[in-house]
C-alpha positions as CSV (number, residue, x, y, z in Angstrom):
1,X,-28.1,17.2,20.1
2,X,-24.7,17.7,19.2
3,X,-22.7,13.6,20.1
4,X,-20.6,13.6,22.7
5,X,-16.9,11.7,21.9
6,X,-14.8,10.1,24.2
7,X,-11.4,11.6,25.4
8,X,-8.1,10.6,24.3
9,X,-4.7,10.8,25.0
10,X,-2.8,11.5,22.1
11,X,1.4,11.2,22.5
12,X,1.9,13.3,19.3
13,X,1.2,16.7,18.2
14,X,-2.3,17.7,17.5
15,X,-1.1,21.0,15.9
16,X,1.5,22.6,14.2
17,X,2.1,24.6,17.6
18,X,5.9,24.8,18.6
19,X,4.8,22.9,21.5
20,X,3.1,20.1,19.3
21,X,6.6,19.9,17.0
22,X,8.7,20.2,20.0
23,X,6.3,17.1,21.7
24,X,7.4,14.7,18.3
25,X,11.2,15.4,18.5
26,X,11.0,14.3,21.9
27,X,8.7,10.9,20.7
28,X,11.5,10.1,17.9
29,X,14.4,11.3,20.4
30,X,13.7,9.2,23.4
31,X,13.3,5.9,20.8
32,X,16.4,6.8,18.8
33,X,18.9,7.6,22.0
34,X,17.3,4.0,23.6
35,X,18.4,2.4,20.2
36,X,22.0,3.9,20.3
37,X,22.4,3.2,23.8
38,X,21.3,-0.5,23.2
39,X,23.1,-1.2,20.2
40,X,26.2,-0.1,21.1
41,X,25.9,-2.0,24.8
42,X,24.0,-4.9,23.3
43,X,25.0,-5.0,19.8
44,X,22.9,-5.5,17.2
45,X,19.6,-7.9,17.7
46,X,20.9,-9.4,14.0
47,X,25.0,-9.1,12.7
48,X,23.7,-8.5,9.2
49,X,21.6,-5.1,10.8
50,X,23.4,-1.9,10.5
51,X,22.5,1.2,13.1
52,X,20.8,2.9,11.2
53,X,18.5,0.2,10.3
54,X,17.9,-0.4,14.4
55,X,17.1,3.3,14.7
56,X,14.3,3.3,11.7
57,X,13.0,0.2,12.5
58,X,12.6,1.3,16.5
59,X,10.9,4.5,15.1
60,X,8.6,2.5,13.5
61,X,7.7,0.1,15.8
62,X,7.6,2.9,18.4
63,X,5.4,5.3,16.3
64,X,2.7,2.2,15.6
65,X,2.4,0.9,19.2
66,X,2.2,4.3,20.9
67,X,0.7,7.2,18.7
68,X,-2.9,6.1,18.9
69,X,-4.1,4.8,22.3
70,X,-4.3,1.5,21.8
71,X,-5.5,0.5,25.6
72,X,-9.0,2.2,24.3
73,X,-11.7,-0.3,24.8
74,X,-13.9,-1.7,22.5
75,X,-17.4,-0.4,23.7
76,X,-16.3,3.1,23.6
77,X,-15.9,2.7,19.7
78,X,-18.9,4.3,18.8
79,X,-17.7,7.3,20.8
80,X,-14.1,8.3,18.9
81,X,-14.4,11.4,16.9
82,X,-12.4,9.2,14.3
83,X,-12.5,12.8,12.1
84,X,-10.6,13.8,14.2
85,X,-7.7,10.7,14.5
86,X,-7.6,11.0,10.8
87,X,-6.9,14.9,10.8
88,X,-4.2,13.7,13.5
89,X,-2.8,11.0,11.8
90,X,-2.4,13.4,8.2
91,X,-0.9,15.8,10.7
92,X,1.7,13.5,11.7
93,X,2.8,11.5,8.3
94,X,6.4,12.2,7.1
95,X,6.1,15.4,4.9
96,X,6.2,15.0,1.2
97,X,8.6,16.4,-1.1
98,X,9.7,15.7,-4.7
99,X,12.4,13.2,-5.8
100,X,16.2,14.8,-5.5
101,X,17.4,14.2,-9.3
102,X,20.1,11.6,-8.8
103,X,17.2,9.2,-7.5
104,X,14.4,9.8,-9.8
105,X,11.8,12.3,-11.2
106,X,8.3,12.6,-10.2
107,X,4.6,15.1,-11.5
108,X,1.6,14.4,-9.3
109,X,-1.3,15.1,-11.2
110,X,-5.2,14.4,-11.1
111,X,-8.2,12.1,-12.3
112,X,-11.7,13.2,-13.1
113,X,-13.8,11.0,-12.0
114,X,-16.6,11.7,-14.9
115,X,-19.6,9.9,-15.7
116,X,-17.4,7.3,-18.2
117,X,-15.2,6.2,-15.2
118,X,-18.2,5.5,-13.2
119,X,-17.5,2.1,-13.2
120,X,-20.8,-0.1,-13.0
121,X,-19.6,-3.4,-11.0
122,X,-22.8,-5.8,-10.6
123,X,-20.6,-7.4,-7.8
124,X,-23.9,-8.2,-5.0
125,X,-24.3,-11.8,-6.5
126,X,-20.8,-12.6,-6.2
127,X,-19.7,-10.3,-3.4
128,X,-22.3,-9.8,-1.6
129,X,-22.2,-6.8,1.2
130,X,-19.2,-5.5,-0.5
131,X,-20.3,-5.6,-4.1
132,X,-23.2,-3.5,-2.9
133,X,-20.5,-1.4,-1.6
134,X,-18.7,-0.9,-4.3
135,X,-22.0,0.2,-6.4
136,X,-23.2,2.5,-4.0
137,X,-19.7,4.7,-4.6
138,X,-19.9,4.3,-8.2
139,X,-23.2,6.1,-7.8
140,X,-22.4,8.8,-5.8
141,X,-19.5,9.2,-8.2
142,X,-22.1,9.3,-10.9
143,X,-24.3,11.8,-9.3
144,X,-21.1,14.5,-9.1
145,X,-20.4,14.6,-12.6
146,X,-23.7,14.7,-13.2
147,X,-24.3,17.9,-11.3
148,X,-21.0,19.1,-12.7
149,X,-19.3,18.7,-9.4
150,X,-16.9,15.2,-10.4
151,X,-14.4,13.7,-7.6
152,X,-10.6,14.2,-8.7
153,X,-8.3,11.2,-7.9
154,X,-4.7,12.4,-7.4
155,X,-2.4,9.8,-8.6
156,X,1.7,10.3,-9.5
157,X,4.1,9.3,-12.2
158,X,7.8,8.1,-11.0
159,X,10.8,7.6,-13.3
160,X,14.1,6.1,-12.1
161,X,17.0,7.9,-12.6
162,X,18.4,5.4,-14.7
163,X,15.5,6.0,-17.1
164,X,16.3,9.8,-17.1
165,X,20.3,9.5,-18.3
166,X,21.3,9.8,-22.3
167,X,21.9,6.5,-23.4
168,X,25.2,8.2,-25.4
169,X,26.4,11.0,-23.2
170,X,25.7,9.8,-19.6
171,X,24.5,12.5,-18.7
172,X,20.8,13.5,-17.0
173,X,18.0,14.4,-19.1
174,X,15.5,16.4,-17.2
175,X,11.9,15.1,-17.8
176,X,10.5,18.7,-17.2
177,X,11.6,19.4,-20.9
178,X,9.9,16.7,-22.2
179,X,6.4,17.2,-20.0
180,X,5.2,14.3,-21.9
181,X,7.2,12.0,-20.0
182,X,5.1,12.6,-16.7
183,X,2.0,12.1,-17.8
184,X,0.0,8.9,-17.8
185,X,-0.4,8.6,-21.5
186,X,2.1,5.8,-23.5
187,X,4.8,7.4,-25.5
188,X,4.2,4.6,-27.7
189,X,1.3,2.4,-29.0
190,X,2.7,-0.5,-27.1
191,X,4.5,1.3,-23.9
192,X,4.8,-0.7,-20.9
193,X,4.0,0.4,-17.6
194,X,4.2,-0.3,-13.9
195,X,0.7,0.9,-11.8
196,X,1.9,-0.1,-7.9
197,X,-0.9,0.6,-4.8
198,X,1.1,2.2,-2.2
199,X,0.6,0.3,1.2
200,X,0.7,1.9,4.4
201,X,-3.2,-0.5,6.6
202,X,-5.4,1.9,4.4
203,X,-4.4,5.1,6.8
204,X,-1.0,6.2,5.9
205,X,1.3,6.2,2.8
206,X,-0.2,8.5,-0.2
207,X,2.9,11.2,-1.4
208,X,5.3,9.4,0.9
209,X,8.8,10.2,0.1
210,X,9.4,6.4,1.2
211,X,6.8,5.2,-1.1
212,X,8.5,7.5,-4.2
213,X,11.8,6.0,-3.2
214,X,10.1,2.4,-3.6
215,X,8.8,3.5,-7.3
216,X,11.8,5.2,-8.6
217,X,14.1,2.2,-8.0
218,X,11.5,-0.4,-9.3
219,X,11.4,2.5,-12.3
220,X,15.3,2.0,-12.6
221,X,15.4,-2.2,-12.4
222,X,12.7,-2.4,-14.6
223,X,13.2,0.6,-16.9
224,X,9.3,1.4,-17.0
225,X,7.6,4.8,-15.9
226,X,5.6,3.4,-12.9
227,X,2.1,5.1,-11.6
228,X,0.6,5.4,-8.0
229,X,-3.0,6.4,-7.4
230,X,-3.5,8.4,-4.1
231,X,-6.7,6.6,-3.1
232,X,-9.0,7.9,0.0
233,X,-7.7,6.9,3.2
234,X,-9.3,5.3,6.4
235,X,-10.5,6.2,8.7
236,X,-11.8,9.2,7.0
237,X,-12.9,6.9,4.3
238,X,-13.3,3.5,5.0
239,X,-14.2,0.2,3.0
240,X,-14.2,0.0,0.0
241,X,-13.1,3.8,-0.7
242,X,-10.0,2.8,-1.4
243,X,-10.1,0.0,-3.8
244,X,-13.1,1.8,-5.7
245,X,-10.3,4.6,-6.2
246,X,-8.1,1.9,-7.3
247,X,-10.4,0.6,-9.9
248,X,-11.1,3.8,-11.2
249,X,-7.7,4.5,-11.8
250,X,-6.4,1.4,-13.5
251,X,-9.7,1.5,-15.7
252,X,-8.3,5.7,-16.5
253,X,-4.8,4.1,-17.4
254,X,-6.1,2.2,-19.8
255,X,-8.4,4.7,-21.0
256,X,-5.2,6.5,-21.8
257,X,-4.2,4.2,-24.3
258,X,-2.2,1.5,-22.3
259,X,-2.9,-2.7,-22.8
260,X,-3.4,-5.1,-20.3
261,X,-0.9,-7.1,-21.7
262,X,1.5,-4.3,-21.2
263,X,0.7,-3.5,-17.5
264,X,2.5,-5.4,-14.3
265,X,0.5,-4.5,-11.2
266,X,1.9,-4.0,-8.3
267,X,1.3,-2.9,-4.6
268,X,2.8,-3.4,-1.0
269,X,1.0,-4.7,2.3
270,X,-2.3,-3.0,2.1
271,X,-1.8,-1.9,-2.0
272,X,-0.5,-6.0,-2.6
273,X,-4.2,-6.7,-1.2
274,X,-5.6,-4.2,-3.7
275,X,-3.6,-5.2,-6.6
276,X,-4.8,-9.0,-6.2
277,X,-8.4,-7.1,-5.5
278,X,-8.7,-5.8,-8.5
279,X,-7.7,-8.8,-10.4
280,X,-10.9,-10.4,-9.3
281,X,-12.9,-7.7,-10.0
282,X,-11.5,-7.7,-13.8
283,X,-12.2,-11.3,-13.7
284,X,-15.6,-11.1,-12.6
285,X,-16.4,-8.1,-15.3
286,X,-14.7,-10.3,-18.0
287,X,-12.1,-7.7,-19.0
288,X,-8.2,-8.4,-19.9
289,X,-5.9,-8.6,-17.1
290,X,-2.7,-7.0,-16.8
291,X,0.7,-9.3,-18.1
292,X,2.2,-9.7,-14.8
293,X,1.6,-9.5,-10.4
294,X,4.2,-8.2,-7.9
295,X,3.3,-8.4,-4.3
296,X,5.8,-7.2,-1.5
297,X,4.6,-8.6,1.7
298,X,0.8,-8.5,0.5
299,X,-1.6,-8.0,3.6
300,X,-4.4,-10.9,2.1
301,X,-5.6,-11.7,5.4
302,X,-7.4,-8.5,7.0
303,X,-8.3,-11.4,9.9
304,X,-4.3,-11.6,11.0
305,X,-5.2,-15.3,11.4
306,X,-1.7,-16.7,10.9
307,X,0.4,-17.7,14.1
308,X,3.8,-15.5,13.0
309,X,0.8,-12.4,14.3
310,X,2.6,-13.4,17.3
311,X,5.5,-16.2,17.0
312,X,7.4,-13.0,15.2
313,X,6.5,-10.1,17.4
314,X,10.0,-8.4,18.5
315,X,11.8,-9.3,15.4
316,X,9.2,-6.9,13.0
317,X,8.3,-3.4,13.4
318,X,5.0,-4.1,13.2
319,X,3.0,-4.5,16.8
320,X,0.6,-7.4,17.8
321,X,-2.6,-5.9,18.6
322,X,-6.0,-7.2,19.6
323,X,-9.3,-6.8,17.5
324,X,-10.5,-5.7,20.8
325,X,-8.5,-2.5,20.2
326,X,-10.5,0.8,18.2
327,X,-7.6,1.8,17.1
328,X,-6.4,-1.8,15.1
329,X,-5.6,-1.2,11.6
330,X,-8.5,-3.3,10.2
331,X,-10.8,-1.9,12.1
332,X,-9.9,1.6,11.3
333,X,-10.1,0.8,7.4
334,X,-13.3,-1.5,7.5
335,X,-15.6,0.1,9.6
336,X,-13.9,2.9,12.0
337,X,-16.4,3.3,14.8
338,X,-17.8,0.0,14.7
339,X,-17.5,-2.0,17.7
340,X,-15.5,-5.5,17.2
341,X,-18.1,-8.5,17.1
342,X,-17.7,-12.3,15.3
343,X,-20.2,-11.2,12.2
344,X,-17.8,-8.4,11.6
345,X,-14.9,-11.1,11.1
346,X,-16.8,-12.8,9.1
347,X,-17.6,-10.0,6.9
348,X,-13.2,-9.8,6.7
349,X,-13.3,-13.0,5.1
350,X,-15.6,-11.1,2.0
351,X,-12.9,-11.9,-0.8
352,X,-12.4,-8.0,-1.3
353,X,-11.2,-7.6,1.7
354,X,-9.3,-10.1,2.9
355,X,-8.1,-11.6,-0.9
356,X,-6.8,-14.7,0.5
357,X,-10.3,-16.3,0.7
358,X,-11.0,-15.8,-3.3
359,X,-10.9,-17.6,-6.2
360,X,-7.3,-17.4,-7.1
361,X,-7.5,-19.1,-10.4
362,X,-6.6,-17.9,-13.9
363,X,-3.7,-15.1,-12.4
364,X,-1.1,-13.8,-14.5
365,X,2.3,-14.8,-13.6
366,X,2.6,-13.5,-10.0
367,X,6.1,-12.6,-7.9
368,X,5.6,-12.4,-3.9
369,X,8.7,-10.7,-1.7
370,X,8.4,-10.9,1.7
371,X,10.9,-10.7,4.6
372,X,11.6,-13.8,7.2
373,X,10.2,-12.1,10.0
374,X,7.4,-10.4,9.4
375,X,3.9,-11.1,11.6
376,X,2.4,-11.6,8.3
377,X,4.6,-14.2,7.2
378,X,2.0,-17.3,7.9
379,X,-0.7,-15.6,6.0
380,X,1.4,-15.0,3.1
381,X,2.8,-18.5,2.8
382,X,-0.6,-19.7,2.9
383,X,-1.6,-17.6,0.0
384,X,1.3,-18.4,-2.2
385,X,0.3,-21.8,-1.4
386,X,-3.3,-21.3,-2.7
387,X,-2.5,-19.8,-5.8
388,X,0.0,-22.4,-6.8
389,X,-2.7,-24.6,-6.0
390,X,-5.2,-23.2,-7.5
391,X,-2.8,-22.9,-11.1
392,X,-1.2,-25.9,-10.7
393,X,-1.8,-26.6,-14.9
394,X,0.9,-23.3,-15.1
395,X,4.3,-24.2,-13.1
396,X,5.3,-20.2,-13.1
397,X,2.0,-19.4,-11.5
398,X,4.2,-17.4,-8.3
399,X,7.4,-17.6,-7.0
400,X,7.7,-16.5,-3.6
401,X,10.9,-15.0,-2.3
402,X,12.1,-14.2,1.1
403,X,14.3,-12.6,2.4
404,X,16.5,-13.3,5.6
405,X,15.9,-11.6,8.7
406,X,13.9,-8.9,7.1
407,X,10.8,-7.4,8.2
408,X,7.1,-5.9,6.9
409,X,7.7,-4.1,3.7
410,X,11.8,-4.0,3.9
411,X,12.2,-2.8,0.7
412,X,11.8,0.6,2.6
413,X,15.0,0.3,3.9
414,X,16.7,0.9,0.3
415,X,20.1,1.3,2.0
416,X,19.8,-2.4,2.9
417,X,21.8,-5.8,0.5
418,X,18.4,-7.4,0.7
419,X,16.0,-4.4,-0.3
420,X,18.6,-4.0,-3.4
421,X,18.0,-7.8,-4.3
422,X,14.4,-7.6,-4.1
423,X,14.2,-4.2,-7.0
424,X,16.4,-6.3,-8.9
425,X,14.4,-9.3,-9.0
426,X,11.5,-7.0,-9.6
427,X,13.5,-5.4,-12.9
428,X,14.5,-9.4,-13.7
429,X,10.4,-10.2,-13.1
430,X,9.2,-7.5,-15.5
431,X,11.5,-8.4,-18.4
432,X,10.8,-11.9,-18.5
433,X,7.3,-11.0,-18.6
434,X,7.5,-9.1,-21.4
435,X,10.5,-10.6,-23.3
436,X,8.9,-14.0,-22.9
């Protein structure tokens, strides 16, 4: 008998009709038009934010709060065709296009998952539900190259387009005649690199032209090719999809011929969780960790247990919603379908998911960048706290930065002073690192 889903009322397009593109202009028109008309009768809700930040950051918050129906209650979770929500939410992410040349370069290109980057964890001792998890995909993955049929992974490679202009003549080099360049292998026995996990809650993000703007000016400050795996999203794929993916392709990037000791990881919200995720799981499988950590307003609390979930609602563009909702971001990534119960929070708190409740010993020197007013501000204070108690024999352990009356992720917003500070102290972060 074929299951029977629950209706919903969906405020963006679920097509490509002309009715369904006509139905977002008017979502992003009525929310820009409020903005102007407030701004210029209000003025601006900070001196220090311009226009055109107001207008993004409405869109934002407007887009997160209203797209998905977030009224839905939670015993109908088991009814959402969530197949569906996630060919609606692909349907309705900014469309991707290559890097113009004055702002950086960038070659997408895929990993086979074969039989040698099956990764075998042996996690369930440690980790529990999620270790088992974690083995289960490694299997599967297993079985396809096996039978021939192997997973691809599609990842990308970003250069700066600082890193693409002749040291002598000024002028740009294009990296298309000299392939080599975006491709994951080192140009050099000991070539540094930068591998940064996009964020986005697990459900949004992969190919964003936001996201290649983030690499390609971390590519400039630091002068290092960076790389960016497209892991499975929720709620197609949920827990621990994603960070499997991730594994698989740090484990490829070394494979390739790069050192630990000459990899920073990286990652923002949801990819800062991954990034510290995969440092425990290198820790727990004995293997070298990378040289350095940089974490823009990591999400390590998938519980949202810290007050500022609400104390800073209004001032980011991220909305306060209840674990009662379907449709909240943790839910959608964990178990999408699942209706919300107290052993289901408890299973957040697993380490690999919610990082903030690990072992945060022995990390490689780690830089945090968050804004002021972000809801995650309290949960990201407490884990710089942790760590720099947890490495208190090793004084540069983290250093947390943040940044004044800025929101979730506000290195987004690369025309803004303060998302120009933070790529700089990135590029100052990786050269210490290395120069040290």
């Amino acid at each position: 008998m074929e299951k029977s889903f629950v209706p919903l009322a969906l405020r963006l397009r679920t097509d490509n009709s002309v009715l369904g593109r006509l139905k977002n202009i008017a979502f992003v028109s009525s929310g820009t038009i409020a903005t102007i008309i407030k701004y210029y009768w209000h003025g601006p809700d900070e001196k220090t934010w311009c226009l055109r930040f107001h207008i993004l950051k409405n869109i934002l918050h407007q887009y997160l709060s209203e797209s998905l129906p977030h009224t839905t209650p939670n015993e109908v979770s088991a009814q959402i065709d969530f197949s569906y929500i996630s060919d609606y939410i692909e349907l309705n992410n900014l469309p991707s296009r290559p890097l113009s040349p004055n702002v950086g370069w960038n070659s997408e290109f895929n990993i086979v998952v074969d039989e040698n980057a099956c990764t075998k964890y042996n996690l369930e001792e440690k980790y529990g539900l999620s270790g088992t998890k974690l083995n289960r995909l490694s299997s599967e993955d297993r079985v396809l190259a096996q039978q021939g049929k192997p997973r691809t992974i599609s990842c990308q490679i970003v250069l700066g387009a600082q890193l693409t202009r002749c040291s002598k003549c000024l002028s740009n080099v294009n990296p298309h005649s000299s392939p080599e360049l975006l491709m994951p292998q080192p140009l050099e026995p000991n070539e540094r690199i930068i591998i940064h996990f996009h964020g986005g809650a697990y459900c949004v993000g992969e190919r964003s032209l936001t996201h290649l703007y983030i690499y390609a000016h971390i590519s400039s400050r630091a002068g290092l090719r960076v790389f960016s795996p497209n892991y499975r999203l929720a709620p197609r794929h949920c827990f621990p999809s994603h960070l499997h993916d991730c594994v698989v392709s740090y484990m490829h990037i070394v494979s390739c011929g790069f050192k630990p000791e000459n990899i920073i990881l990286a990652g923002d919200s949801a990819g800062g969780a991954l990034a510290v995720e995969l440092l425990m799981i290198l820790k727990e499988m004995s293997l070298p960790k990378p040289a350095g950590l940089v974490l823009i307003s990591p999400w390590v609390d998938s519980t949202c247990a810290g007050k500022s979930w609400i104390t800073n609602q209004g001032f980011d563009y991220l909305p306060g919603l209840s674990f009662e909702d379907p449709f909240h971001p943790t839910r959608m990534f964990y178990a999408a379908g699942t209706p919300f119960s107290e052993s289901m929070r408890e299973e957040l708190k697993c380490p690999l998911v919610s990082p903030i409740f690990g072992d945060l010993g022995d990390m490689p020197p780690m830089l945090i960048q968050m804004g002021e007013y972000e809801l995650l501000s309290d949960d990201i204070h407490a884990f710089a706290a942790k760590v720099k108690q947890q490495n208190g024999h090793n004084p540069s352990a983290v250093k947390l930065e943040v940044y004044d009356k800025m929101p979730h992720v506000f290195v987004m917003f690369d025309f803004m002073d303060e998302a120009q500070q933070a790529f700089a102290s990135f590029g100052r972060f990786a050269r210490a690192i290395f120069d040290h």
